[in-house]
DRENPA-402192 format. One record per residue: residue in three letters; x, y, z of N, C-alpha, C in turn. Coordinates in nm, 4 decimals, always signed. Layout:
<sites>
<site r="ALA" n_px="X" n_py="Y" n_pz="Z" ca_px="X" ca_py="Y" ca_pz="Z" c_px="X" c_py="Y" c_pz="Z"/>
...
</sites>
This chain:
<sites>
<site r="UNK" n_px="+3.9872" n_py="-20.1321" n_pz="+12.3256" ca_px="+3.9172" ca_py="-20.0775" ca_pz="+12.2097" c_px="+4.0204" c_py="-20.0557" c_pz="+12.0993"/>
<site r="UNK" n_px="+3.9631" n_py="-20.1465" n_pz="+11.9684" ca_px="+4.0749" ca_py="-20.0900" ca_pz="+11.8939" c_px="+4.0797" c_py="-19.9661" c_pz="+11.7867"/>
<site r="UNK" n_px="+4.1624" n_py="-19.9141" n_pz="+11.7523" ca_px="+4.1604" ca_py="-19.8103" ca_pz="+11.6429" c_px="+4.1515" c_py="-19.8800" c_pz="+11.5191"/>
<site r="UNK" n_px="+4.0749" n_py="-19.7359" n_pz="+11.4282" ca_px="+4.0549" ca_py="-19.8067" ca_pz="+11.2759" c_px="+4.2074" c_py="-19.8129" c_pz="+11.2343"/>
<site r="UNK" n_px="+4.3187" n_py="-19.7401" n_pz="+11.2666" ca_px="+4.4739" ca_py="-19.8305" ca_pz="+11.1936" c_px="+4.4427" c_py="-19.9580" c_pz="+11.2763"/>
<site r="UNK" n_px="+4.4238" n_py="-20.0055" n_pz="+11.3877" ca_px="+4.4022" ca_py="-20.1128" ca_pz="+11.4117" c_px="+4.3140" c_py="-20.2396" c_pz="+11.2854"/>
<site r="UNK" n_px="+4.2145" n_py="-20.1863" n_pz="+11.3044" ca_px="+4.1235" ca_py="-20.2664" ca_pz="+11.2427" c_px="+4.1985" c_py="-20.2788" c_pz="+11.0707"/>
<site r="UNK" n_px="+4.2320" n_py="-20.1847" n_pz="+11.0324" ca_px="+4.2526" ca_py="-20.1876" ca_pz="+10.9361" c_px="+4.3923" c_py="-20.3114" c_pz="+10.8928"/>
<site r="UNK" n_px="+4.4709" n_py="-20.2598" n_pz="+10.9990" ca_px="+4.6319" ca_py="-20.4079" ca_pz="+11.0309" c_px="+4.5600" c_py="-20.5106" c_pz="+11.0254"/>
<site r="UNK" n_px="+4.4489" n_py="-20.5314" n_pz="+11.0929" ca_px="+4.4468" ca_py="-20.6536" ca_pz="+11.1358" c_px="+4.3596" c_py="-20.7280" c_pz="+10.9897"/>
<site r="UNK" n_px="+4.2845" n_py="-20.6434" n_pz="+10.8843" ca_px="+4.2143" ca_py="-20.6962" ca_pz="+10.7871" c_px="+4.3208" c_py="-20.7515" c_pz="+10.6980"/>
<site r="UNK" n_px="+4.4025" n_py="-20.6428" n_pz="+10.6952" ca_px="+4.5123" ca_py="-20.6287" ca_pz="+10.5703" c_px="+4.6048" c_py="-20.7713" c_pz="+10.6074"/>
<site r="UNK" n_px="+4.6148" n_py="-20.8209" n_pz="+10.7319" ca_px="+4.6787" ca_py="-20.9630" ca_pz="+10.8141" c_px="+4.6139" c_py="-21.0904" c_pz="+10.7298"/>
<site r="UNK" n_px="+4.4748" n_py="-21.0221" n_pz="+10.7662" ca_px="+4.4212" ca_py="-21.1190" ca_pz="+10.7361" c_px="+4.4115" c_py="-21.1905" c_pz="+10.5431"/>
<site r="UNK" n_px="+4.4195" n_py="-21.0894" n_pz="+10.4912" ca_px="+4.4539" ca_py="-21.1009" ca_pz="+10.3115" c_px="+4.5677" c_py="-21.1509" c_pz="+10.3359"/>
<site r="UNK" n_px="+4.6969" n_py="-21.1299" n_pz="+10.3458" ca_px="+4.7807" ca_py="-21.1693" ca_pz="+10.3374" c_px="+4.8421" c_py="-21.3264" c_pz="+10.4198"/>
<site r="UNK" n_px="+4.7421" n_py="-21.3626" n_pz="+10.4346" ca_px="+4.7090" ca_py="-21.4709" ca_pz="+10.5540" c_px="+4.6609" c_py="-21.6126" c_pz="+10.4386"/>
<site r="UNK" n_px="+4.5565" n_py="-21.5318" n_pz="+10.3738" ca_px="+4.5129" ca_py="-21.5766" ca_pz="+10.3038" c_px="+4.4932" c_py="-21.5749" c_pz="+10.1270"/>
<site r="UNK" n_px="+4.6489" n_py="-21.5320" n_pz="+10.1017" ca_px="+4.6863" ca_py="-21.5045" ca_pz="+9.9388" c_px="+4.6643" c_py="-21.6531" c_pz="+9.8968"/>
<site r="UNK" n_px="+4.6475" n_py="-21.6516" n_pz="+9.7538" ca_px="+4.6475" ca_py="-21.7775" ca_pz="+9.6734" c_px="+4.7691" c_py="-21.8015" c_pz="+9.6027"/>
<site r="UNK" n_px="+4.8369" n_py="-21.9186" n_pz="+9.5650" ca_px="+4.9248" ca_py="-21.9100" ca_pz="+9.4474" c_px="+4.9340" c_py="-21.7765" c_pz="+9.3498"/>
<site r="UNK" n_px="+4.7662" n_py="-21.7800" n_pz="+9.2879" ca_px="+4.7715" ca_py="-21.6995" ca_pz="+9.1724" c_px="+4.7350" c_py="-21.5030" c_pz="+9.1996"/>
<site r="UNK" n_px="+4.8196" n_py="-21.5304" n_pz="+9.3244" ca_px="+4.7989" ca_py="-21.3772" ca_pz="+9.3839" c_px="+4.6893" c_py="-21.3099" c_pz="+9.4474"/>
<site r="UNK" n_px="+4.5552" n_py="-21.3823" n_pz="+9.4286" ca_px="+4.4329" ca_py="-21.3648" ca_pz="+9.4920" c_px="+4.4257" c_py="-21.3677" c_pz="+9.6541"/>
<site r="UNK" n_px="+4.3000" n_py="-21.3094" n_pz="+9.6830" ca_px="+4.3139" ca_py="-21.3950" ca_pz="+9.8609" c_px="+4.2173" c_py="-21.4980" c_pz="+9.8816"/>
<site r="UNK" n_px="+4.1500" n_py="-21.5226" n_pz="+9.6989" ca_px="+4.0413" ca_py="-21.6391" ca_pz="+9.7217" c_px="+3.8798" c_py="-21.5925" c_pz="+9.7756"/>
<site r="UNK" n_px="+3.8791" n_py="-21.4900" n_pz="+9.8225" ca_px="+3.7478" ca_py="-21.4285" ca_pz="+9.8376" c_px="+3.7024" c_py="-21.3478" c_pz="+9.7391"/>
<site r="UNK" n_px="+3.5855" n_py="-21.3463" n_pz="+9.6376" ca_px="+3.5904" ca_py="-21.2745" ca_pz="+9.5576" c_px="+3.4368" c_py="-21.2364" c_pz="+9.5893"/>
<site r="UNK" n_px="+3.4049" n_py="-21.0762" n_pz="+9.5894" ca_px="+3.2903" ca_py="-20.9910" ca_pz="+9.6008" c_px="+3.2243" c_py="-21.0255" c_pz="+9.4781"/>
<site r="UNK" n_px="+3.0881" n_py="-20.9654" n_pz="+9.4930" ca_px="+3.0505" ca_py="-20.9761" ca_pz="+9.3599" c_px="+3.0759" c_py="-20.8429" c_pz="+9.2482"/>
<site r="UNK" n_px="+3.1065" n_py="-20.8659" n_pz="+9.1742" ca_px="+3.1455" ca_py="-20.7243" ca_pz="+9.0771" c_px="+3.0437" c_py="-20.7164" c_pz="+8.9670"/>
<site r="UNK" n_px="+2.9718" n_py="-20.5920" n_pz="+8.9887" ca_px="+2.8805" ca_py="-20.6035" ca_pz="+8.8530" c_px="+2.8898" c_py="-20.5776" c_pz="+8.7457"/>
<site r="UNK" n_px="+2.8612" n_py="-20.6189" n_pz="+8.6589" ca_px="+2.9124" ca_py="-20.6178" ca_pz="+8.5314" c_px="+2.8926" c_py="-20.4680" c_pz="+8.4652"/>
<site r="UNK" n_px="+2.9381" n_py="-20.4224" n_pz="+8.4104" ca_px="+2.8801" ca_py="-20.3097" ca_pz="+8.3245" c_px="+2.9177" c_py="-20.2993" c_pz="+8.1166"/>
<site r="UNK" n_px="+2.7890" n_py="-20.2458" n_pz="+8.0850" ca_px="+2.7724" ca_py="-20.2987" ca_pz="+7.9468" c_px="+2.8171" c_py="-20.1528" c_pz="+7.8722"/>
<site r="UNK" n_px="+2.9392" n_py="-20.0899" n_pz="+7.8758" ca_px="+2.9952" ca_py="-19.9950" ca_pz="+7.8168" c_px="+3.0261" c_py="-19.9712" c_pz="+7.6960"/>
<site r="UNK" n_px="+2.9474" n_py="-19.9088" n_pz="+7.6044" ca_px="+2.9736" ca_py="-19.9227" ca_pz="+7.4462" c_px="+3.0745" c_py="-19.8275" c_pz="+7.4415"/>
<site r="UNK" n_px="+3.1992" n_py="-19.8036" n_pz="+7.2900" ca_px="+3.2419" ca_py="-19.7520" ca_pz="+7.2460" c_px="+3.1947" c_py="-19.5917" c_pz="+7.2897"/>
<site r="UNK" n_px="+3.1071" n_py="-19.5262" n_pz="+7.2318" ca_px="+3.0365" ca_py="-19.4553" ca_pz="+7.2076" c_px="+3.0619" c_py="-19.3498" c_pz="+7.3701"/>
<site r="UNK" n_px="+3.0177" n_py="-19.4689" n_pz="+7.4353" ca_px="+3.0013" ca_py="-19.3966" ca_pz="+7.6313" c_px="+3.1472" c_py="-19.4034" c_pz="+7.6878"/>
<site r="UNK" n_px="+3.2406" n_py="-19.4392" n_pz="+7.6026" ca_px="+3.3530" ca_py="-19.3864" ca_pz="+7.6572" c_px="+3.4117" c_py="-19.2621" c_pz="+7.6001"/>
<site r="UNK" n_px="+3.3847" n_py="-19.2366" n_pz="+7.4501" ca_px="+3.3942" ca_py="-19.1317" ca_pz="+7.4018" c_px="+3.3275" c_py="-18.9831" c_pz="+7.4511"/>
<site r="UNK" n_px="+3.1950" n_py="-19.0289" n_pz="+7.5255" ca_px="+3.1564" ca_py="-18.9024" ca_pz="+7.6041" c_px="+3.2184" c_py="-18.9238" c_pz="+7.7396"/>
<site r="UNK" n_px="+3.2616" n_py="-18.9710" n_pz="+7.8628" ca_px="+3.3316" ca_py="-18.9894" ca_pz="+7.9170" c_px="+3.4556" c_py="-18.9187" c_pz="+7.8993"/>
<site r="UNK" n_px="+3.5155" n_py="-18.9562" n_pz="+7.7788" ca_px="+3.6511" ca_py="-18.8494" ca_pz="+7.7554" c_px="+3.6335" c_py="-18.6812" c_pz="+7.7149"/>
<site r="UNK" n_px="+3.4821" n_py="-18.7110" n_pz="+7.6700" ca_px="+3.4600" ca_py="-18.5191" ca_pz="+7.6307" c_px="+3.4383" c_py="-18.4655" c_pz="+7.7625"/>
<site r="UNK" n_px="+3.3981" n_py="-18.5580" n_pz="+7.8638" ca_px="+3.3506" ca_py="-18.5065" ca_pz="+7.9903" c_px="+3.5175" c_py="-18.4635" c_pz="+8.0686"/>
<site r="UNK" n_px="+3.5873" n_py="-18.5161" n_pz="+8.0435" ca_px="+3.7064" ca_py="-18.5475" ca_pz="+8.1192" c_px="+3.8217" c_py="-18.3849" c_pz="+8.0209"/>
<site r="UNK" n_px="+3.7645" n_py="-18.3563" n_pz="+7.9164" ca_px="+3.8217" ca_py="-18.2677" ca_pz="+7.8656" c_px="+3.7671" c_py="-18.1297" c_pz="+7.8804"/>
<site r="UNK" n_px="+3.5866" n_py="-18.1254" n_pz="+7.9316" ca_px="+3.5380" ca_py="-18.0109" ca_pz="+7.9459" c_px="+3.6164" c_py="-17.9810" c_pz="+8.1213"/>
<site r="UNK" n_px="+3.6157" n_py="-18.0821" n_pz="+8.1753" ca_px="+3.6856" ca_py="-18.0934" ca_pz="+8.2954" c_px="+3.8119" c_py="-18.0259" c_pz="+8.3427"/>
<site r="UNK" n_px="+3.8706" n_py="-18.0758" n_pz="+8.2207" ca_px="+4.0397" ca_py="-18.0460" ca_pz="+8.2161" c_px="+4.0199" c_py="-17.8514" c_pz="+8.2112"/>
<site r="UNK" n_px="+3.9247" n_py="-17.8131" n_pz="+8.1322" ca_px="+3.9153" ca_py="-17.6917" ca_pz="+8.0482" c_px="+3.8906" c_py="-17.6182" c_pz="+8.2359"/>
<site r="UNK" n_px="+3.7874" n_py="-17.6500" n_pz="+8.2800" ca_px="+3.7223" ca_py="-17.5968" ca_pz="+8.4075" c_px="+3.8366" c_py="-17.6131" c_pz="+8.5554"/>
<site r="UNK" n_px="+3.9511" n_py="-17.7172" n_pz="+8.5185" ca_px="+4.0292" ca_py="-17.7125" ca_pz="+8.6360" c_px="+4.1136" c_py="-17.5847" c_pz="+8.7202"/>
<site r="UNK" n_px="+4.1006" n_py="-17.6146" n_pz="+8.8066" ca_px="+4.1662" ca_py="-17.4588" ca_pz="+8.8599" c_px="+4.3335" c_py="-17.5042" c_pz="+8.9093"/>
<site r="UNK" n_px="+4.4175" n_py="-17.6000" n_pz="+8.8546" ca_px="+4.5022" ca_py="-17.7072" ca_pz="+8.9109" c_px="+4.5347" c_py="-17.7654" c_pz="+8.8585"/>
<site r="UNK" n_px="+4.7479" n_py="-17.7543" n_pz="+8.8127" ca_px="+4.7674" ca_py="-17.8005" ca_pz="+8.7364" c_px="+4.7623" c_py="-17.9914" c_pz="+8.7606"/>
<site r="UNK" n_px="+4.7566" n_py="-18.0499" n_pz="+8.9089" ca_px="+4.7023" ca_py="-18.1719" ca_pz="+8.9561" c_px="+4.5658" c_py="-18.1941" c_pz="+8.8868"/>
<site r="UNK" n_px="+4.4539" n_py="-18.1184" n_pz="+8.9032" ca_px="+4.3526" ca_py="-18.1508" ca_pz="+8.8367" c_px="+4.3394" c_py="-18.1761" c_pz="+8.6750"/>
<site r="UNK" n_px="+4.4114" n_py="-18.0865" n_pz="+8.6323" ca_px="+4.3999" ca_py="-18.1202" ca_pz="+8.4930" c_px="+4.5166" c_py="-18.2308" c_pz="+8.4070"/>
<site r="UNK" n_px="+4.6037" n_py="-18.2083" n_pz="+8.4916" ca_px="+4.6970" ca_py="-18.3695" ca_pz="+8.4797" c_px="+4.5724" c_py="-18.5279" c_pz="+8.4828"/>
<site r="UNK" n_px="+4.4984" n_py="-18.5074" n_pz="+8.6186" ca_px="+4.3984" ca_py="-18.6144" ca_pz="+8.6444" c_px="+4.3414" c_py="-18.6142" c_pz="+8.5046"/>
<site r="UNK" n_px="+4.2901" n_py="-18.5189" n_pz="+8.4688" ca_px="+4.1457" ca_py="-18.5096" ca_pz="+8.3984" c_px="+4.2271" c_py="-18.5282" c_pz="+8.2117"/>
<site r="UNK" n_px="+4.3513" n_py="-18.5279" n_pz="+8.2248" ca_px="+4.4101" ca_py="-18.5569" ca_pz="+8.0644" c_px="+4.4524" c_py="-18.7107" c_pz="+8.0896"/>
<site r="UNK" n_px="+4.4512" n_py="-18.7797" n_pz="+8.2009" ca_px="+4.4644" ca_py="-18.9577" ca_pz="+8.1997" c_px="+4.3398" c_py="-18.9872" c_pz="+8.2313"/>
<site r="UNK" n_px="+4.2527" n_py="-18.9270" n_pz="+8.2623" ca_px="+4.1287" ca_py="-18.9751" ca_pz="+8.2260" c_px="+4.0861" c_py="-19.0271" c_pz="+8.0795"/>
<site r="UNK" n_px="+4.0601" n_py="-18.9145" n_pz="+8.0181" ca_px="+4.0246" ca_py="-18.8827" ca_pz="+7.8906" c_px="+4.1252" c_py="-18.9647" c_pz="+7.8157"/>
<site r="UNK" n_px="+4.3021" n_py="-19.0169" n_pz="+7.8552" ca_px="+4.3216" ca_py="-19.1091" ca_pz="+7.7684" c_px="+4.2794" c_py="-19.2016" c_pz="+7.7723"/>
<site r="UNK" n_px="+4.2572" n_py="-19.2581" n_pz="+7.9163" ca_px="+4.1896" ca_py="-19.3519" ca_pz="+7.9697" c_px="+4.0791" c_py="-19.4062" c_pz="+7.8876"/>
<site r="UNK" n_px="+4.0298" n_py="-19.3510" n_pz="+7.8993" ca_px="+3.8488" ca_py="-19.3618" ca_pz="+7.8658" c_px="+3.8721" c_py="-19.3664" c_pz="+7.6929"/>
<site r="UNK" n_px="+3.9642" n_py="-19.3044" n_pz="+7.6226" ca_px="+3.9870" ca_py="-19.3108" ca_pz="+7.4761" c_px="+4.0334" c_py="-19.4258" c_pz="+7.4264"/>
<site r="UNK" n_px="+4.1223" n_py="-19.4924" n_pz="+7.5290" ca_px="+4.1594" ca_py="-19.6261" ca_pz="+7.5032" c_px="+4.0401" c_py="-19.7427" c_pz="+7.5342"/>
<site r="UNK" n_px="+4.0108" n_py="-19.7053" n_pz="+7.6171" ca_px="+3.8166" ca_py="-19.8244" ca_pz="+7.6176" c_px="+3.7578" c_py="-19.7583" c_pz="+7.5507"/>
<site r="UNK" n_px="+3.7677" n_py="-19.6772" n_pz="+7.4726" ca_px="+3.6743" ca_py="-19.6448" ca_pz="+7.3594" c_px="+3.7212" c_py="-19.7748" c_pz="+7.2338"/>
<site r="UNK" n_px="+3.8685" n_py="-19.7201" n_pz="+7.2237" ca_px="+3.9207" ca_py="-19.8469" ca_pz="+7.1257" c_px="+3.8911" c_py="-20.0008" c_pz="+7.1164"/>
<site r="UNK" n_px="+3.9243" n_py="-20.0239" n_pz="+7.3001" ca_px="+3.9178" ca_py="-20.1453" ca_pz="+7.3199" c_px="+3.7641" c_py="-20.2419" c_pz="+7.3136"/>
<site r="UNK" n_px="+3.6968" n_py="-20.1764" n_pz="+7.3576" ca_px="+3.5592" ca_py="-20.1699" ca_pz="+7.2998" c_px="+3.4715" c_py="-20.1721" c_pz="+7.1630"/>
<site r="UNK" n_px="+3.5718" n_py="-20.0837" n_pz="+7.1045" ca_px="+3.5311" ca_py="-20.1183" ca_pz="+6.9817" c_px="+3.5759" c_py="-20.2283" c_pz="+6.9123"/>
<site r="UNK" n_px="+3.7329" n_py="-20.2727" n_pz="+6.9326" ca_px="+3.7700" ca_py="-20.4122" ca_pz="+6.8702" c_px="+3.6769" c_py="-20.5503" c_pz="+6.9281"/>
<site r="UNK" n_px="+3.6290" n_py="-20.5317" n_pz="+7.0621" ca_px="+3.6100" ca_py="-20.6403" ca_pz="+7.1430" c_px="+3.4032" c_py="-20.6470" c_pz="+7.0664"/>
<site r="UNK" n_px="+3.3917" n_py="-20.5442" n_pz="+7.0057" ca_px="+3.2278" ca_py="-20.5467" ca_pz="+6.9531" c_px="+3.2365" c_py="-20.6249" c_pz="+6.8210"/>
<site r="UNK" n_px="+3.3745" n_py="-20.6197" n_pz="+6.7726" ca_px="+3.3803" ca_py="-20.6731" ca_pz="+6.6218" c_px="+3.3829" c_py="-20.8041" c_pz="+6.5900"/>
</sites>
C-alpha cells in the first residue's frame, strides 16, 4: 500500500518524465478563461485592503498588501490590454 508522499513521488516522476523542450510536461488541463475588467480588480484590491485593516498578523497583512498590489497591477494591465 502506498503512501500519499508515495503517490505524490511517483506523479511528480512522472512530470518530469515527461517535460517538453519548452518546459511544459505537454499535458495541458483545461483552464477557464475569466473575463476580468479593470474595474473588478480595483474592488479586489479594496477587498484586500479592508483585509489588511481586519488582520490580526503581521504575515496576514504582509499577504493582504501583495495582494492589493497584485490586483492594482491587473487593474493597470487590464486597462492597457482594453485599449
Amino acid at each position: 500500500m502506498s503512501t500519499l508522499k508515495d503517490q505524490l513521488r511517483e506523479k511528480m516522476l512522472f512530470f518530469l518524465e515527461h517535460l517538453t523542450a519548452e518546459g511544459g510536461t505537454g499535458h495541458q488541463g483545461s483552464i477557464p478563461e475569466f473575463d476580468y475588467y479593470a474595474l473588478d480588480y480595483l474592488d479586489f484590491a479594496e477587498l484586500n485592503l479592508r483585509r489588511y485593516d481586519a488582520a490580526t498578523s503581521d504575515r496576514e497583512r504582509e499577504n493582504e498588501l501583495i495582494g492589493c498590489v497584485s490586483n492594482l497591477k491587473r487593474a493597470l494591465d487590464a486597462r492597457s490590454n482594453a485599449s
